[in-house]
Backbone as a ProteinNet text record, in pm:
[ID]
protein_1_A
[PRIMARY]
XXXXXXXXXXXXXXXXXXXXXXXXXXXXXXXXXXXXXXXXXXXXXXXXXXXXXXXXXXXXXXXXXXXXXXXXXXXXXXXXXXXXXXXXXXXXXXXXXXXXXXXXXXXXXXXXXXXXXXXXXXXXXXXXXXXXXXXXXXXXXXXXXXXXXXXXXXXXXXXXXXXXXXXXXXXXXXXX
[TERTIARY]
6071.7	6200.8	6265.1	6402.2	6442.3	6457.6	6482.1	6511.5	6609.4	6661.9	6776.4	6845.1	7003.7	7079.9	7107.2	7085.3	7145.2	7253.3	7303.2	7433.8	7458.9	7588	7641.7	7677.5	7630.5	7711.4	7833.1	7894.2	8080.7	8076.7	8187.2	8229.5	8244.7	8234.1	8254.5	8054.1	7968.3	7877.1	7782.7	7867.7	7819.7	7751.9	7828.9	7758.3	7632.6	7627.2	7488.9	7361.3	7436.3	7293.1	7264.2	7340.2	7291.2	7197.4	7240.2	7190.2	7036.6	7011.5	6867.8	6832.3	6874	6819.5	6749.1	6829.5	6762.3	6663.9	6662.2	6553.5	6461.5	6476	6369.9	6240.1	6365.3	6312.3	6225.9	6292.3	6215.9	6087.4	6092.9	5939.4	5860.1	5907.5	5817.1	5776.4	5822.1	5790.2	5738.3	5714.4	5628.6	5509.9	5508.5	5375.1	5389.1	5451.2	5513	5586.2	5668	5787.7	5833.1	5818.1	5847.1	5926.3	5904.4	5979.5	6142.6	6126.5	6254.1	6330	6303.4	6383.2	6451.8	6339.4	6377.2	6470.4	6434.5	6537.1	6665.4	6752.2	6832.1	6912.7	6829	6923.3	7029.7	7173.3	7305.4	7310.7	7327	7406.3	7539.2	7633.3	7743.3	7764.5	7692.9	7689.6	7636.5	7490.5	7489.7	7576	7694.7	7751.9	7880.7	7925.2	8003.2	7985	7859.7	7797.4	7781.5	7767.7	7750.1	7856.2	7963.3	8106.4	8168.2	8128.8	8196.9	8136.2	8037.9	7917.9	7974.6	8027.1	8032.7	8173.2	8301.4	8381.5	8382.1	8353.5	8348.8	8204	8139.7	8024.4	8110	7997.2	8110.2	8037.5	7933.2	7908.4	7812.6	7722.2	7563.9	7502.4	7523.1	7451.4	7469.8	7373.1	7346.2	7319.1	7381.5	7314.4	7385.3	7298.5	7229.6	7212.6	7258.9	7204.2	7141	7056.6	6971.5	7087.3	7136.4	7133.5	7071.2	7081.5	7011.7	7126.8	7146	7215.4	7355.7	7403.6	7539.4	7501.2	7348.2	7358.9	7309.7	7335.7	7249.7	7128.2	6999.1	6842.7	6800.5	6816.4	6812	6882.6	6854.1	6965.9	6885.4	6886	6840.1	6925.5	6930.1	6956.5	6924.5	6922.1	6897.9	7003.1	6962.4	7043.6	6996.2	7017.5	6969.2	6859.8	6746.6	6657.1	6686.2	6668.5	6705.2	6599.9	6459.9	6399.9	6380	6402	6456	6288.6	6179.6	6090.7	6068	6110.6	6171.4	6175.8	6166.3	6218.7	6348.1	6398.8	6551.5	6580.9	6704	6668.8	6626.9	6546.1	6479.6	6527.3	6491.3	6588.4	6504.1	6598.1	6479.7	6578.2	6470.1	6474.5	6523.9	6601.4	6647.1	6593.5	6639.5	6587	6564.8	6497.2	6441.8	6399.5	6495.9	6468.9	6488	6419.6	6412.7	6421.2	6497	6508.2	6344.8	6292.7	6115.2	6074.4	6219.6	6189.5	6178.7	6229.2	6210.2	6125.2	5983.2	5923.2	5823.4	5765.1	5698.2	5761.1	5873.4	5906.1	5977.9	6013.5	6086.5	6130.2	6220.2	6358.1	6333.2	6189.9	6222.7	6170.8	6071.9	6037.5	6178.1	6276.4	6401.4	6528.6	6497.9	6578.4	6525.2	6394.6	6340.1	6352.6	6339.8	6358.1	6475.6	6564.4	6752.9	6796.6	6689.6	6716	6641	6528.4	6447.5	6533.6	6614.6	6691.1	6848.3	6881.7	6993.6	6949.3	6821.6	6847.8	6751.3	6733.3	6681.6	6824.4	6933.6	7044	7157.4	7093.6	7174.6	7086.5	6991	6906.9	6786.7	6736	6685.6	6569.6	6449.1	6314.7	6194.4	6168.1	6087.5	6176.6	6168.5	6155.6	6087.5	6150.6	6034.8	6081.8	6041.7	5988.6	5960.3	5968.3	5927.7	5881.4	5774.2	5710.9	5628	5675.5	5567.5	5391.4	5315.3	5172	5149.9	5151.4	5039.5	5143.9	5211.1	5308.1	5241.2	5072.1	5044.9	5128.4	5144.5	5200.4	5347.2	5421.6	5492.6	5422.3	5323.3	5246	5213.9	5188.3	5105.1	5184.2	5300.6	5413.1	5406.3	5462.1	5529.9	5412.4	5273.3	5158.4	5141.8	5204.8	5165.9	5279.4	5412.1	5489.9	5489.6	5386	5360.1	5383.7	5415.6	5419.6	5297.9	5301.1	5170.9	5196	5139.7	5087.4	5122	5198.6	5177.2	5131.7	5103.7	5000.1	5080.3	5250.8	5360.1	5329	5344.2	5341.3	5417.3	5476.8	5614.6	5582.6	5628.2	5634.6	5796.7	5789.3	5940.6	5918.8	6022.7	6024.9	6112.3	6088.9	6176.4	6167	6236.3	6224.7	6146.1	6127.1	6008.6	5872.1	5857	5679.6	5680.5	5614.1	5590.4	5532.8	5615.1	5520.5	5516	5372.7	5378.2	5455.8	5500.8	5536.1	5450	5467.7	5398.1	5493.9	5501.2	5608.1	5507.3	5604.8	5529.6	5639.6	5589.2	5639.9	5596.9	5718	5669.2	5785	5711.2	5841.6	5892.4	6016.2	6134.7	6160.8	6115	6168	6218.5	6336	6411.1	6295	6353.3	6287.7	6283.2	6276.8	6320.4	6337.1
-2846.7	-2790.9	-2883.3	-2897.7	-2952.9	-2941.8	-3014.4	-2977.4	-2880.9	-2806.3	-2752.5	-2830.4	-2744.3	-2840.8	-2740.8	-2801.3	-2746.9	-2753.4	-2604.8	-2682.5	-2539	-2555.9	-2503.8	-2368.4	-2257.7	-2094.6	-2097.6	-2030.5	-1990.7	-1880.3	-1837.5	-1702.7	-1682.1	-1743.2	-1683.5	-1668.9	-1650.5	-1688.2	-1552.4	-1460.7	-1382.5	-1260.6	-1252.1	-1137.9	-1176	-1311.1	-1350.5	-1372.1	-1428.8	-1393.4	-1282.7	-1165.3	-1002.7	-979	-1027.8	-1036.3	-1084.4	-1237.9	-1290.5	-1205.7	-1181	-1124.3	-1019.1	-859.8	-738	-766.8	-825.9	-861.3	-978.9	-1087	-1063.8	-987.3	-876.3	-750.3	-701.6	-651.9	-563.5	-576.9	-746.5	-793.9	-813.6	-930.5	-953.6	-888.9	-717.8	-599.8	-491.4	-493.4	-431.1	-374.4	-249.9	-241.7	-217	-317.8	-334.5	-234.4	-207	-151.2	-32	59.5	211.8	197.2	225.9	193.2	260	385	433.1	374.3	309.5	212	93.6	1.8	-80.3	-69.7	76.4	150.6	207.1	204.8	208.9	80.3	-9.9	-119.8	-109.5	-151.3	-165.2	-333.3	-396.6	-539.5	-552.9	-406.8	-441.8	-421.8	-373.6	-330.3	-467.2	-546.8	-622.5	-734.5	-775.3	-854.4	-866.9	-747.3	-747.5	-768.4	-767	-786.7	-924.7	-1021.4	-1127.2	-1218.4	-1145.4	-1192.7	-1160.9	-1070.3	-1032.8	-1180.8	-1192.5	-1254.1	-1400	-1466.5	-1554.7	-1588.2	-1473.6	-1542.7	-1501.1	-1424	-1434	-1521.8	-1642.1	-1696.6	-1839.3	-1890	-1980.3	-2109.7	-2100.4	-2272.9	-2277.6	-2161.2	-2210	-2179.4	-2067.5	-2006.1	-2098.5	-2155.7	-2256.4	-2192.8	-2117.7	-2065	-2178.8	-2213.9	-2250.3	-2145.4	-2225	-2171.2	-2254	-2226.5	-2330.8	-2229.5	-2383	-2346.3	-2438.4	-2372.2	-2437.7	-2390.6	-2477.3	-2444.4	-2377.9	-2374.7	-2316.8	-2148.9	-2184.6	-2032	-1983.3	-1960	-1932.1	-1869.2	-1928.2	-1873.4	-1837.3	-1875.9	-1866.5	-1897	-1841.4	-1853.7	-1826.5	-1932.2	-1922.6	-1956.6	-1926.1	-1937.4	-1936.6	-2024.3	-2033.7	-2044	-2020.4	-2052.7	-2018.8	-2017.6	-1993.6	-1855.9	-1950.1	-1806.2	-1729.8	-1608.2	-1473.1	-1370.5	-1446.9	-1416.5	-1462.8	-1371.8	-1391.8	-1472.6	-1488.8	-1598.4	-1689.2	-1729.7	-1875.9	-2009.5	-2075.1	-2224.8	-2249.4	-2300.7	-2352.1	-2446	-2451.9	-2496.7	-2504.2	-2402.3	-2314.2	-2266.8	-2273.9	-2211.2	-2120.4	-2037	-1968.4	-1914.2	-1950.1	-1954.3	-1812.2	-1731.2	-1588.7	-1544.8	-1654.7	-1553.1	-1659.7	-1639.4	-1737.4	-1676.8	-1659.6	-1576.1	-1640.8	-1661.5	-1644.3	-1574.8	-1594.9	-1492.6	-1471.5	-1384.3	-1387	-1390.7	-1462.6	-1548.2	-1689.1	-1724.6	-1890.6	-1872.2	-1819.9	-1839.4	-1932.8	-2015	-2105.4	-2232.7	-2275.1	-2386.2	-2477.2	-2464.6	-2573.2	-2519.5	-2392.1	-2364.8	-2322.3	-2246.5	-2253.3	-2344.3	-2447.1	-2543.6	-2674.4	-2658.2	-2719.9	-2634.5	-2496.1	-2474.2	-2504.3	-2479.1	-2513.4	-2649.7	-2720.8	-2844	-2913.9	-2842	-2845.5	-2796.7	-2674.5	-2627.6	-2622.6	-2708.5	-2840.4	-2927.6	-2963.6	-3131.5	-3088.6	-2943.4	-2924.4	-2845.9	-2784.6	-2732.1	-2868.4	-2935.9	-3059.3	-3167.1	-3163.4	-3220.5	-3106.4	-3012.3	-2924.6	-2916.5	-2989.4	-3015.9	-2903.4	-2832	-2725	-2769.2	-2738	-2770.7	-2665.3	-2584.8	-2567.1	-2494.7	-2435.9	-2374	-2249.9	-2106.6	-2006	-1886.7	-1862.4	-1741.2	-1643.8	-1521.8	-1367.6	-1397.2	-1300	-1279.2	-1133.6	-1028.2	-934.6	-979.6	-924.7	-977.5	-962.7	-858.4	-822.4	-918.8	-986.6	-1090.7	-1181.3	-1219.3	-1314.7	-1408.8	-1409.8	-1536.5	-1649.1	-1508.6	-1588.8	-1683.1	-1651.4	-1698.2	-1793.9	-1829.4	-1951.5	-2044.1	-2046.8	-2090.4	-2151.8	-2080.6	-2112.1	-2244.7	-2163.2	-2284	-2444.8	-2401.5	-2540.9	-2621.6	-2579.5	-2644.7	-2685.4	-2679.4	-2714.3	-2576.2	-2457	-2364	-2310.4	-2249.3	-2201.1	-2071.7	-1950.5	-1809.4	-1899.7	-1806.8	-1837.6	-1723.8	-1651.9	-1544.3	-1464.9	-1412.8	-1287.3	-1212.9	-1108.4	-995.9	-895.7	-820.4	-719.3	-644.3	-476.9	-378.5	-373.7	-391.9	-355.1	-222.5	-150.1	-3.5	-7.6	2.5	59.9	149.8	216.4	306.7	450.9	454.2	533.6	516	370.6	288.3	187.8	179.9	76.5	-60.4	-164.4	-257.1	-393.4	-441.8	-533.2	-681.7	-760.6	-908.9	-1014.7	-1073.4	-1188	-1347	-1392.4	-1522.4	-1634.7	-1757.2	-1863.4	-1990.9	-2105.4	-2193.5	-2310.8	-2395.8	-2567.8	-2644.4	-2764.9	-2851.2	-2912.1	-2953.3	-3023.6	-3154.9	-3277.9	-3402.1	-3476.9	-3557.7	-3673.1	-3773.8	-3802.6	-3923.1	-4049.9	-4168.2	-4269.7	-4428
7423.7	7461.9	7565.7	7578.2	7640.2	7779.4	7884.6	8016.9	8034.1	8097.5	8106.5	8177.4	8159.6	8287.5	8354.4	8484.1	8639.5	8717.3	8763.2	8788.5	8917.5	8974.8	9089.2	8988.6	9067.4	8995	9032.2	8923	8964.5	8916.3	8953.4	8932.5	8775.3	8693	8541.5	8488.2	8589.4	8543.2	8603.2	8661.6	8748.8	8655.2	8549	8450.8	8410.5	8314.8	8290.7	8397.8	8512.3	8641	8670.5	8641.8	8676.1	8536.3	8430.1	8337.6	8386	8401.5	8389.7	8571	8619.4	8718.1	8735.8	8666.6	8629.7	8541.6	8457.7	8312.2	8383.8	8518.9	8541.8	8601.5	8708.9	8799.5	8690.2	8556	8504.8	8421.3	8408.5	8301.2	8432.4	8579.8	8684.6	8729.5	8799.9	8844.5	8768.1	8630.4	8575.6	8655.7	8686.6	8740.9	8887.4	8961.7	9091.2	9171.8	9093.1	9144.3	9043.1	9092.5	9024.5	8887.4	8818.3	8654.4	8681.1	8783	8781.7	8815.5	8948	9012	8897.5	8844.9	8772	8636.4	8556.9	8492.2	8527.2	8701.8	8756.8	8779.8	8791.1	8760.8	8668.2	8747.3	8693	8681.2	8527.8	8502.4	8564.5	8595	8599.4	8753.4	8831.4	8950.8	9021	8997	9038.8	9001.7	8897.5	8881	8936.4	8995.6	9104.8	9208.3	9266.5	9403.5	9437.4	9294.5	9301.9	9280.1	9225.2	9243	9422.7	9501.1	9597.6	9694.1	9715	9742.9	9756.7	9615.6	9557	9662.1	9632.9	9702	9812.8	9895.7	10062.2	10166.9	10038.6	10109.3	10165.4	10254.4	10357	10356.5	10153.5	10190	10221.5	10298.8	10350.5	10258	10176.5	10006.7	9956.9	9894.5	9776.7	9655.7	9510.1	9382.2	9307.8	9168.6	9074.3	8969.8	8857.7	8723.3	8654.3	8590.4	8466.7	8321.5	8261.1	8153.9	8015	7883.7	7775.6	7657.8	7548	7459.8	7539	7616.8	7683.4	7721	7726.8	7793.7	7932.7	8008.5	8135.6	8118.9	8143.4	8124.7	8275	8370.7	8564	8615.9	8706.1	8872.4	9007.9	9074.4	9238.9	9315.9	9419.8	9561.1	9711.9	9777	9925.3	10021.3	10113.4	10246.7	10376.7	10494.4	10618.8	10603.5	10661.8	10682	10740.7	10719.3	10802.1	10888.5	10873	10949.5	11112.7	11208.3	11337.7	11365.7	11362.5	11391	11333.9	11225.7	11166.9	11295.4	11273.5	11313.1	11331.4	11377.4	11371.6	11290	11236.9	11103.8	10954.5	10982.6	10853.8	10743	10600.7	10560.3	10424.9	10347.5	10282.2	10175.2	10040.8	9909.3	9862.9	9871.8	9894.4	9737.5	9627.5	9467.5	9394.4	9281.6	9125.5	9058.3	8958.1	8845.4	8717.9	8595.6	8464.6	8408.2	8278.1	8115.4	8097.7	8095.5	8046.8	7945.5	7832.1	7702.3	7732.7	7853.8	7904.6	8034.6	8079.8	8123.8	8099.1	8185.7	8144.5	8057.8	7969.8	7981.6	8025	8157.5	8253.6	8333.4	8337.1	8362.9	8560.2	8522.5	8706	8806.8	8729.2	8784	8825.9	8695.3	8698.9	8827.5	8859.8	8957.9	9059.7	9074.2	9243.9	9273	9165.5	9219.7	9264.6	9212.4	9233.2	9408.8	9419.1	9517.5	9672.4	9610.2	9704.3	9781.6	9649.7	9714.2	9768.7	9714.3	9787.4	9957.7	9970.5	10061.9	10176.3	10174.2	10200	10277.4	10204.9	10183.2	10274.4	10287.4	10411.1	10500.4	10539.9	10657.4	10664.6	10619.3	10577.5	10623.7	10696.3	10709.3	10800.4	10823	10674.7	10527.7	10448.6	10345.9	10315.9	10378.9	10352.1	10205.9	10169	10078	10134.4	10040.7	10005.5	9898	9848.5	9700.2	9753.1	9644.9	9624.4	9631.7	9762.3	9728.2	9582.3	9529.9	9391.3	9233.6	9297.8	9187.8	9209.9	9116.8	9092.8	9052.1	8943.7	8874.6	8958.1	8996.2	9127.4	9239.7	9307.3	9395.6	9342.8	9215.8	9115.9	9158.9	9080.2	9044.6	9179.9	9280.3	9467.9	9486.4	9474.2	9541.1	9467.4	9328.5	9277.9	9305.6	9342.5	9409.1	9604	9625.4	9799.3	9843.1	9797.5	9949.9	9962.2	10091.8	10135.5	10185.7	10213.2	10284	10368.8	10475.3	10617.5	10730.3	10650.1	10715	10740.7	10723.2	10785.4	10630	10651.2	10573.5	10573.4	10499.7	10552	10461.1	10500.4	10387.9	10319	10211.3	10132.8	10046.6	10070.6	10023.1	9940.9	9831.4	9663.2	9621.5	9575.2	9469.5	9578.5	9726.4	9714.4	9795.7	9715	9700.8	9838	9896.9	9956.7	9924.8	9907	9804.3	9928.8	9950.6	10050.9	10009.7	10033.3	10011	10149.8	10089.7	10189	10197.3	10314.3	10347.7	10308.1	10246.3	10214.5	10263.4	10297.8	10378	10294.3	10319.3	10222.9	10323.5	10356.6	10459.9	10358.1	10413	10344.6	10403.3	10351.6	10397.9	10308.5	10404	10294.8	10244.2	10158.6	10086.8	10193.4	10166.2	10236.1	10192.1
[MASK]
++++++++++++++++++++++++++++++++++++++++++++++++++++++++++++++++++++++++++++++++++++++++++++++++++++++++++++++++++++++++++++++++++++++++++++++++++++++++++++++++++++++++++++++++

């Protein structure tokens, strides 16, 4: 399969990222996260959120879409970490999501790496993450690309459930 191409999100693209976004909530969180919850997901609710988002952001949000054949398969985004014990400087990978018909061949290895060199290129250093603990396969994914556990842990409450996540950290340096 081919690489995808990567490119800057716009606003005509906002339906299909609510799109690969809920559909990845609902194949990645299987299990995770209360079915009700994930069966409450609105496409059209989050695609307004991500249009509002889109035009009142001021430039520090970095999103990305992977597409293939002219279709959007993912979408990530970073920008300033928002955790108040962060580093200065810091910045953090906010989402990465796949269609979970294009898992596994390129597509999010092709956004992180987009969003490596852009948040690298806005001075960004370290690089932190969220991931649900019990989301193996996410964790896979994060470690074989350099991040690491950095030992913070947080409870996130959905649906109800208390589901733990855990922070992961990878430094960011220019090339030279």
């Amino acid at each position: 399969m081919a690489a995808p191409l990567v490119r800057a999100m716009t606003a005509d693209d906002c339906d299909a990222v609510a799109t690969v976004r809920i559909g990845g909530w609902r194949w990645a969180y299987a299990g995770l996260i209360p079915r009700a919850h994930l069966d409450a997901m609105s496409v059209e609710e989050d695609a307004a959120r991500r249009r509002t988002l889109l035009a009142e952001g001021d430039g520090r949000v970095v999103n990305v879409v992977a597409e293939r054949d002219g279709q959007v398969v993912g979408w990530g985004c970073l920008g300033p970490c928002r955790d108040t014990d962060a580093p200065d400087g810091a910045g953090e990978l906010y989402a990465l999501y796949v269609r979970p018909d294009h898992v596994s061949t390129g597509v999010g290895r092709s956004l992180l790496d987009t969003l490596l060199e852009r948040g690298t290129a806005n001075g960004h250093s370290p690089l932190l993450l969220w991931v649900l603990k019990e989301n193996h396969r996410a964790r896979r994914f994060y470690e074989k690309a350099g991040f690491r556990p950095d030992g913070a842990e947080e409870p996130f409450e959905v649906g109800g459930v208390v589901v733990p996540e855990v922070r992961y950290v990878r430094a960011l340096t220019r090339g030279v």
